[in-house]
C-alpha positions as a Python dict, from the first residue, in 0.01 Angstrom:
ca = {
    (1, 'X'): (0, 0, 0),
    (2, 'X'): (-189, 222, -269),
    (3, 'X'): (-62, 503, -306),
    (4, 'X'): (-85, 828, -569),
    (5, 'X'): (139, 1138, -624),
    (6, 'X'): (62, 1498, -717),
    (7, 'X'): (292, 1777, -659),
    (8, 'X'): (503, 1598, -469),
    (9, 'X'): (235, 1490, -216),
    (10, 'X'): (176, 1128, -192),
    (11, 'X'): (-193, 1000, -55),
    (12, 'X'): (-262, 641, 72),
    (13, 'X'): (-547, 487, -43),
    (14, 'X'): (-776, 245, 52),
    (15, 'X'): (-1125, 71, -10),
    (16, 'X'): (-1376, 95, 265),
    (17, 'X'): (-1609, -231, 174),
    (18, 'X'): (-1869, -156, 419),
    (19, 'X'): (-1936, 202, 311),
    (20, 'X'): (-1826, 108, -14),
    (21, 'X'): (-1580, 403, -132),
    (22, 'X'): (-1237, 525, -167),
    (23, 'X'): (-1043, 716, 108),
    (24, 'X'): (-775, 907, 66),
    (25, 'X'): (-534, 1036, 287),
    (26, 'X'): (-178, 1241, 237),
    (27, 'X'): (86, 1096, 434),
    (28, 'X'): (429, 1234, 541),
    (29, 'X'): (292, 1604, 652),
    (30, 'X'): (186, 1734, 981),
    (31, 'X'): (-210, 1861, 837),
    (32, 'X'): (-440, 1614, 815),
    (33, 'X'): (-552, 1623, 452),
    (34, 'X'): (-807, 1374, 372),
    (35, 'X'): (-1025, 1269, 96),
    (36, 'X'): (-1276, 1059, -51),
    (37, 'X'): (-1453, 913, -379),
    (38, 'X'): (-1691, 644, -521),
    (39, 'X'): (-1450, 604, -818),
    (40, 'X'): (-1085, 584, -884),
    (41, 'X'): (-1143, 855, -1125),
    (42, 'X'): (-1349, 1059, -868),
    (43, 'X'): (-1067, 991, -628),
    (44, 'X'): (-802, 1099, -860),
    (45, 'X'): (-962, 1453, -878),
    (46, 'X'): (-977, 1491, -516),
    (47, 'X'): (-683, 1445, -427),
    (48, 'X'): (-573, 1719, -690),
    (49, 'X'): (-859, 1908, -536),
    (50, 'X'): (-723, 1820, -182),
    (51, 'X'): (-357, 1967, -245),
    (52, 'X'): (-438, 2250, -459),
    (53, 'X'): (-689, 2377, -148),
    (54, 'X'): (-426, 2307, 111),
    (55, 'X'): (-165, 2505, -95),
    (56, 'X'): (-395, 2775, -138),
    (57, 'X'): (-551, 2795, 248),
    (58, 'X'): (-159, 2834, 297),
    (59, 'X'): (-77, 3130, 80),
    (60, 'X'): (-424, 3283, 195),
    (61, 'X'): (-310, 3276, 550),
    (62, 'X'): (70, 3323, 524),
    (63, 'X'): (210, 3055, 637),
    (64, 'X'): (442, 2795, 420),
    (65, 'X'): (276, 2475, 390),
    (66, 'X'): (399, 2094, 507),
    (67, 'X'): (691, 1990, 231),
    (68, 'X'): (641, 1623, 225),
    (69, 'X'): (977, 1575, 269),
    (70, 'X'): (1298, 1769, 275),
    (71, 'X'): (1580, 1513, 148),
    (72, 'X'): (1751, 1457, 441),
    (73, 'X'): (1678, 1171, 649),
    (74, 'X'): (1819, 1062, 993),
    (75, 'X'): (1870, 704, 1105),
    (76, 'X'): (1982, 533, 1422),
    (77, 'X'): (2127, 217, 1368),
    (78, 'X'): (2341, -32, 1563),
    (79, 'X'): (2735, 22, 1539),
    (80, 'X'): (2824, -265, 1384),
    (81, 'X'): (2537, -187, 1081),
    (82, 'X'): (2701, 141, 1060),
    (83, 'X'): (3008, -10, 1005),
    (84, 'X'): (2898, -250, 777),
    (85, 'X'): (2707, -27, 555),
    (86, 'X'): (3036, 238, 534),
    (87, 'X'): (3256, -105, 434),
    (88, 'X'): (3030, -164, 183),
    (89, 'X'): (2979, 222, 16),
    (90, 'X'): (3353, 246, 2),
    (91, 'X'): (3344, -74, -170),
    (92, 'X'): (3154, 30, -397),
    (93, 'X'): (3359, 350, -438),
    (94, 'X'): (3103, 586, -315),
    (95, 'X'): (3023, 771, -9),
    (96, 'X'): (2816, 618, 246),
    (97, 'X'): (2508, 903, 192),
    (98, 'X'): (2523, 805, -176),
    (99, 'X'): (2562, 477, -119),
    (100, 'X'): (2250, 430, 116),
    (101, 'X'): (2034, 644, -115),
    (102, 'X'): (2078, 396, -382),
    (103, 'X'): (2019, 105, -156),
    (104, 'X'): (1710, 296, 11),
    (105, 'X'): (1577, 393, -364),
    (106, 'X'): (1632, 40, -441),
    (107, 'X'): (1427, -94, -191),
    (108, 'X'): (1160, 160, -145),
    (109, 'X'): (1105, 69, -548),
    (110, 'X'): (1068, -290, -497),
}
């Protein structure tokens, strides 16, 4: 997946070959904030363009815009990964939220 950052927003990108152009879109908020560009530099500055008109259309109309995310993140897994995750985190010596933070980081940066 192609993706870019800018204030903390992150867009997914992709190549439309039939209309041949860029589209943008910003993933992990509610809005649907969407852009597009014949160029990866074009692209670039709409996606600035994008957020910065979101976060103002927000202040404008009082109301606190979409955080992409807030830092906490709830899973369901099966007992027995549970288990296994909090045997190894206290293996490691650390707690199992630090623990799994490092192994999502890890993997999310792969």
């Amino acid at each position: 997946m192609n993706t870019m950052t800018y204030l903390g927003y992150t867009a997914r990108v992709e190549f439309d070959e039939r209309d041949d152009v860029f589209i943008g879109r910003i993933i992990g908020v509610r809005d649907m904030i969407s852009f597009h560009a014949d160029t990866v530099a074009d692209l670039k500055r709409e996606f600035r363009l994008s957020v910065d008109d979101y976060l103002a259309y927000c202040k404008e109309k009082g109301v606190s815009p979409d955080k992409p995310v807030s830092g906490k993140l709830m899973l369901r897994v099966p007992p027995q990964t549970h288990a296994a995750a909090l045997v190894a985190a206290k293996s490691a010596g650390k707690s199992l939220n630090q623990w799994a933070g490092e192994v999502l980081e890890a993997a999310a940066s792969a």
